[in-house]
Structures are given as C-alpha cells and as structure tokens.
C-alpha positions in Angstrom: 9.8 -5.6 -4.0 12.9 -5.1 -5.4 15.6 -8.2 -5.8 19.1 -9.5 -6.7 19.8 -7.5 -10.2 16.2 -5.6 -9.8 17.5 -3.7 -6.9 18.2 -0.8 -8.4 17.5 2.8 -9.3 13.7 3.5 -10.0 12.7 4.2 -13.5 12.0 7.5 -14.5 10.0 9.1 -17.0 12.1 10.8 -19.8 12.5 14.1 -18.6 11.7 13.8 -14.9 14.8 12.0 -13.9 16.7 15.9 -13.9 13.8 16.9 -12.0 14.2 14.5 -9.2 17.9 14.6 -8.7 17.4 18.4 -8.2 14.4 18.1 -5.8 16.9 15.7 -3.7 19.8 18.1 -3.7 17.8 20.9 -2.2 16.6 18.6 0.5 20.0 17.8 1.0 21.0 21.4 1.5 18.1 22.2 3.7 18.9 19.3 6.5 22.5 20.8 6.5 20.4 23.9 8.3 17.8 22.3 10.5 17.4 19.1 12.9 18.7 15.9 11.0 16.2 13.5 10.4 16.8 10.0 8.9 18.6 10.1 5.6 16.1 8.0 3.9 12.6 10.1 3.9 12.1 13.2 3.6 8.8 15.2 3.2 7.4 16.7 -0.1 4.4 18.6 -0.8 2.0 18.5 -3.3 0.8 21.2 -5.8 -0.7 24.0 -3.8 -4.2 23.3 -6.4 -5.3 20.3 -8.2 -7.4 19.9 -10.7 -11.1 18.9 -9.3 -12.2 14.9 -10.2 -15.3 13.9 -11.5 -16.5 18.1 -10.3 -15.3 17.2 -7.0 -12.9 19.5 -5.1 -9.6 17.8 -4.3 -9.2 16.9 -0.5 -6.0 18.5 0.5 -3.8 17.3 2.5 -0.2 18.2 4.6 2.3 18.5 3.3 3.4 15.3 5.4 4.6 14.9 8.8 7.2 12.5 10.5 5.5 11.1 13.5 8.0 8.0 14.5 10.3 5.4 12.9 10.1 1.6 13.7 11.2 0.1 16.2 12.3 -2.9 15.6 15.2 -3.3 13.2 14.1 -7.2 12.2 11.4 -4.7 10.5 13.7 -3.6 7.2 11.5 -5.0 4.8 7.8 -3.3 5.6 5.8 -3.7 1.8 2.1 -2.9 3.2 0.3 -1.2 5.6 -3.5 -1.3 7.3 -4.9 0.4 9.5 -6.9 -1.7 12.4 -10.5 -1.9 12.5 -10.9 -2.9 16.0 -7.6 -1.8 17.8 -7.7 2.2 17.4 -4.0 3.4 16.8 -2.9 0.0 15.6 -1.3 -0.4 12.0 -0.7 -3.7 10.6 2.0 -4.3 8.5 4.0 -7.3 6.2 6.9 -7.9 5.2 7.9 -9.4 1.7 10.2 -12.0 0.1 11.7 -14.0 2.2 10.1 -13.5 5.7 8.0 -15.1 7.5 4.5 -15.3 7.6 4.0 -13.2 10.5 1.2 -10.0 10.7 2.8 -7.0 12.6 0.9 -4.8 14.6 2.6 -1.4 15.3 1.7 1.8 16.6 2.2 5.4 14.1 5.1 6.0 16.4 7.0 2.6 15.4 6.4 0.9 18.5 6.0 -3.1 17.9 3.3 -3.9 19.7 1.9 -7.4 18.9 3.5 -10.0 15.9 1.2 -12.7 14.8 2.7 -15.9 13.3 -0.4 -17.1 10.9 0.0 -21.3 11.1 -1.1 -23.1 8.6 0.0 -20.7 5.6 3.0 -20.0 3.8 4.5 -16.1 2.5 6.5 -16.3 -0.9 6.2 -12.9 -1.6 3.6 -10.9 0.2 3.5 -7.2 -1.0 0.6 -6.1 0.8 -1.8 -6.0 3.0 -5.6 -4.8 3.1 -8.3 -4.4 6.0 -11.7 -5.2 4.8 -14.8 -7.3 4.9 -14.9 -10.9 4.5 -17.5 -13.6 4.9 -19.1 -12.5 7.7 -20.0 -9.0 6.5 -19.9 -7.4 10.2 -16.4 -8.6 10.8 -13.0 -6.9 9.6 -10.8 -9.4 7.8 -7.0 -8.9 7.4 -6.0 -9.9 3.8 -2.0 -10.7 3.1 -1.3 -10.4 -0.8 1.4 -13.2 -2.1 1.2 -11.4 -5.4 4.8 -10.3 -6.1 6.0 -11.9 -9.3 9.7 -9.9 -10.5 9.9 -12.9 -13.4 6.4 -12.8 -14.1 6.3 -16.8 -14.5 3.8 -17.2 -11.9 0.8 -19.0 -13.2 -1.4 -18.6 -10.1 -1.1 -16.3 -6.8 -2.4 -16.5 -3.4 -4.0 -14.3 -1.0 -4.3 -15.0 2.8 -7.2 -13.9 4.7 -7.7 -14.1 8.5 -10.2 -12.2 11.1 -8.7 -9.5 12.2 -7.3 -10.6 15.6 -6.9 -8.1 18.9 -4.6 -7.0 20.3 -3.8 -7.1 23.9 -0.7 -4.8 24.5 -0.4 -6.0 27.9 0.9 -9.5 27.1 4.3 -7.1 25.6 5.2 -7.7 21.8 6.5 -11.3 21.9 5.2 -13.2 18.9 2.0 -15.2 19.2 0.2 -18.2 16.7 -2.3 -17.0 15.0 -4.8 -19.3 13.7 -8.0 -20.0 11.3 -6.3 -18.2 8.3 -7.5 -19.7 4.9 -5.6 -19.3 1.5 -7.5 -17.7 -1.6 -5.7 -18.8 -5.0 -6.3 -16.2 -8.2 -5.0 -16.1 -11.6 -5.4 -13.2 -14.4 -7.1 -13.9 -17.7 -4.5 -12.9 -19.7 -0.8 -14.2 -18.3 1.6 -13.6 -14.8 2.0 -10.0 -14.1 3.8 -8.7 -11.1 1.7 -7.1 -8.7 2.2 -5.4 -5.5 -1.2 -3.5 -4.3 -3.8 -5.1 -3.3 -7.3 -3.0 -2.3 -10.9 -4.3 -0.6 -14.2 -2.7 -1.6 -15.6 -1.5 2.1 -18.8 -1.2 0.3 -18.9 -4.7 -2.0 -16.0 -6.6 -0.2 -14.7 -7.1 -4.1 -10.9 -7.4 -3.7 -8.9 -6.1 -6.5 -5.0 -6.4 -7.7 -3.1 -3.5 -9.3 -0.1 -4.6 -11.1 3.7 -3.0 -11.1 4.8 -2.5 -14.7 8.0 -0.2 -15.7 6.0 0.4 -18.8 3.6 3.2 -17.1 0.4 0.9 -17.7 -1.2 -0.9 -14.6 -3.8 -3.8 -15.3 -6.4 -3.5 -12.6 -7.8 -7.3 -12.4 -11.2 -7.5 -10.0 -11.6 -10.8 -7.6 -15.8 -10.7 -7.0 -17.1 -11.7 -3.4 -17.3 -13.7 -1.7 -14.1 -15.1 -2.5 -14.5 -18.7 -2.8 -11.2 -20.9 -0.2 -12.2 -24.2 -2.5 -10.9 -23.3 -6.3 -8.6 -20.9 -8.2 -10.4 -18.1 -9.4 -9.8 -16.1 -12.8 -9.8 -12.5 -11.6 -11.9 -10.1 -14.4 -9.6 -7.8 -16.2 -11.5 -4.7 -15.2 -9.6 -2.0 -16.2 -6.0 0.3 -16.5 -4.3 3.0 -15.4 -2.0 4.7 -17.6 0.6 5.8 -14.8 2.7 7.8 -17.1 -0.1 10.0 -17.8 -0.7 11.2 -14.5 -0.2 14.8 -13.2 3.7 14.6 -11.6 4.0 11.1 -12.3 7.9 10.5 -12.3 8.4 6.6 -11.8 5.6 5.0 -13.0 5.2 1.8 -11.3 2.6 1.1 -8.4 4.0 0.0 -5.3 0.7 0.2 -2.6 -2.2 1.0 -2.4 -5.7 1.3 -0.1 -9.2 2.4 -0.1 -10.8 4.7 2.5 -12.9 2.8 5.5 -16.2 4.4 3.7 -15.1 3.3 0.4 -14.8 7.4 -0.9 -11.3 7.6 -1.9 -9.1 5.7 -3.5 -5.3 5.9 -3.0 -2.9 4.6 -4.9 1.2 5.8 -4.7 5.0 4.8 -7.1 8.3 4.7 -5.5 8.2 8.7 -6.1 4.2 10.0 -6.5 0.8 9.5 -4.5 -2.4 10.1 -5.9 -6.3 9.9 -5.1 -9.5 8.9 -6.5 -12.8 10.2 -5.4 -15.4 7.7 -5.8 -19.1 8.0 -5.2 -21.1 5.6 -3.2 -23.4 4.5 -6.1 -20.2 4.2 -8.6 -17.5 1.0 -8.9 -14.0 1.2 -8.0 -13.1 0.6 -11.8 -15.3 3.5 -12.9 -13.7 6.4 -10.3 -10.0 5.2 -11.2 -10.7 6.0 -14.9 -11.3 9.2 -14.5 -8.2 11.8 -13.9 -7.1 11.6 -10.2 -6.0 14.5 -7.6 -2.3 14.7 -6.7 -1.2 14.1 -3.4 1.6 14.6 -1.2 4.2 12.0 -0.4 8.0 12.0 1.5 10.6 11.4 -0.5 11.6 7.5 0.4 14.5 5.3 0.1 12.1 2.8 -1.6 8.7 3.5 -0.5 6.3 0.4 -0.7 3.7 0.9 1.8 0.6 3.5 2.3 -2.6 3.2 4.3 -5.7 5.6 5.4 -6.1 5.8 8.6 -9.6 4.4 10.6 -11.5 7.3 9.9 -9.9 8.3 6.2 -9.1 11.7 7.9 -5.4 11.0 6.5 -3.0 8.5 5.4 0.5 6.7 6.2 3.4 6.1 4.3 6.5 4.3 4.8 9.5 2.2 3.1 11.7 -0.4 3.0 15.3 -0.4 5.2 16.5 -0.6 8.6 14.3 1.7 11.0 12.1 3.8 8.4 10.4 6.7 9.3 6.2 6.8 9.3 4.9 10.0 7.8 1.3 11.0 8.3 -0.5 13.0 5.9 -3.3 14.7 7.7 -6.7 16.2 5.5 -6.8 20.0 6.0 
C-alpha cells in the first residue's frame, strides 16, 4: 500500500509516462459519449496477439468487464483477493494498514456477505491474501500476508493462516469470531524488502513472496511446506523478475498476485499492467516465471492492488483501493 509521503503518483518507466497520460485522456473523452461508470476504473485491453511462452499459445482473455462495485464503503482499502474453495461465488478479500484483522467475504457483484474477525492475531500490514493448501492436504486454507514493509526496516514478517471457514449467507453480513488461526513468521536471506503478493503452490502447498521495488526488479523468496507455526523461517531466495523488461510494462512495481486452482497459470499484475505465466505440471513456480510471460488485460485503476482467478481458473478479478471500487472480470475466450 501506499502511505503518508508514498501516496503518490506511480512510477513510470522512462518513456511510458506520455503513453499513459494519453491512454487516460481518450478514456476520458469516450465516457463523455456513453453510460458513466465510476471515475476510478476503466477497462483496457490487451494486445490483440502475444507472443507464445515456453511454445505455448497465450490464453486470451476479455478485454475486461465491470460486473459490480462494493458495497460497503468501510471497504476503501481492499489489497488482496481469493477466490473461495468451498463457497462457489464467494471472494475473500483484506484490507491493509491500519484495519482490522477481519477476512471479508463478498460476492463479484460487491455484495458483503460474511466478515470474519480472526481472534487471536494481529494485522500490521496485510497486503494480500491466498487460497491454498495447508496441513491437512484435502482442506483449503486462507492465508493473510503481513508482508508490507514501505521503510523496509522490518526484520521478520508474518503470515496468517486459518481453514477456510463457510459461509452461511443466511445469518446476514454482521461480523462473526473466527477462530483456530495460527501465525507463520518468515524472514529473507538477504535484508527487509517490501512485499505485497503473496502466491500458494496448489500442487506443492510451497508459499512464495514477490516483492514491490520501484527499481523494476522483484526478488521472488520461496517459504517450503509445510510451513512450520513454532520458529521463524528463512524463506530461499529463488529467483527474480525483471519487471521493466516485460512486454507493456509501464510501472514496474508488483502489487498482487495468484496462481490458478490447478496450479497452470501464474498471474501476476503493477498498479498499470497484468501478466501471465504458463507453468507445466512437472515444472516449479520459479522455473515458469523465468521464462518471458503473455500479456494480459487489466482496467485502468485508481490504485489497483488486488487480482484473483476465479474457482475454476476460467478468468480472473481485479479491483482497487478507494471508496466503492468497481470489480472487473476478465473472462478466458
């Protein structure tokens, strides 16, 4: 997230920053002409082609797709979204620094649905959140990431897991306790980075961090299952991702992030760009994001910190920070 002095325009690539001013003129000109939508998202498309990963076509995807804005207006500060496992149409969601430590269940549309207060943890700065396996291999865990660092002068960070709960939408959307969450403590090998995507390996139940960095390079640092609740682990520097280098990258720094329920895509997005990974099943996580990705479309947000597949990776959500964001769905054609 973005605080106090860091609140401010994204950083752009030399050269792009022209680019993206024009891009938001013209969709400024075209609302004037059709049915106002909210002033803070609106859709872009990718490339019509994309160059083919690893020999792989590129999935395509469209163009993007408005299908509600949240409901609640406590809701301005939305960093991560998951899709649910067990509730079909559900999306969990976070909010980051400075709220409470409370998981959000919401439909695509925006409706609130459920809010779970987790006891017994805390939430510094929780940037994002992940649906995946945990200990007990045939149940879905909801992970919280505490990993947002702006001063980088963190020496450890937590992550919060918890089964995923149900959710009964006939007790109304009034908050409820939720208990038996456990707090997993990391650290990198090499220093405090700020961080703000956090994925789980459907396939290994590894958990990995991507970290944020204005500089175009993100450290991707791998936390090996099972993740032990009784020590702080040293995550394995695994690998990077040179953001700048990536087809229509214009900021560079990586807000979100989640991998497909079968563990065959990869998805990773900026403030401004979204791209994806095809990964086969007998490859790692590390080895498909270093090769080159396919581009993928994403709406123009006011400060967009959250993307999630859906449950059957047949498309992906997006949506950002402020009060009463819109959620756009990105369908597979």
């Amino acid at each position: 997230a973005l605080r106090g002095e860091d609140r401010r325009a994204v950083h752009l690539r030399p050269g792009r920053a022209a680019a993206l001013v024009s891009l938001a003129t013209a969709l400024a000109i075209a609302a004037c002409s059709r049915e106002a939508v909210a002033p803070e998202t609106s859709a872009t498309s990718a490339p019509e082609t994309a160059p083919p990963a690893a020999g792989d076509t590129c999935p395509r995807f469209s163009s993007g797709e408005r299908v509600g804005k949240v409901a609640d207006p406590g809701l301005a500060e939305i960093s991560g979204l998951a899709a649910s496992r067990t509730d079909a149409g559900v999306l969990w969601a976070q909010e980051d620094s400075g709220s409470p430590a409370d998981l959000v269940a919401i439909r695509p549309d925006g409706t609130l649905v459920r809010t779970f207060h987790l006891t017994g943890v805390s939430a510094r700065d929780w940037e994002d959140v992940a649906v995946g396996p945990g200990p007990e291999r045939s149940v879905a865990y909801v992970y919280l990431a505490d990993i947002g660092d702006n001063l980088d002068d963190q020496r450890a960070f937590h992550v919060v897991r918890v089964r995923e709960p149900s959710v009964d939408s006939s007790t109304g959307a009034k908050a409820t306790d939720l208990r038996g969450a456990v707090t997993l403590t990391g650290r990198y090998p090499d220093g405090s980075h700020n961080a703000e995507t956090l994925l789980t390996d459907p396939l290994t139940g590894d958990l990995f961090v991507v970290t944020k960095s204005d500089k175009g390079r993100s450290g991707v640092y791998r936390w090996p299952a099972p993740q032990r609740e009784e020590a702080t682990t040293t995550l394995e520097a695994a690998g990077s991702i040179d953001v700048g280098s990536l087809d229509g990258a214009i900021d560079v720094r990586v807000t979100a992030g989640d991998i497909s329920p079968d563990g065959s895509m990869i998805l990773l997005r900026t403030y401004t760009n979204a791209w994806v990974w095809h990964r086969d099943t007998a490859e790692t996580v590390v080895d498909a994001l270093a090769r080159p990705p396919c581009t993928a479309p994403l709406a123009l947000e006011q400060q967009g910190e959250a993307i999630a597949w859906d449950a059957t990776g047949d498309g992906y959500y997006s949506t950002t920070e402020g009060s009463r964001p819109a959620i756009m769905r990105y369908s597979r054609e």
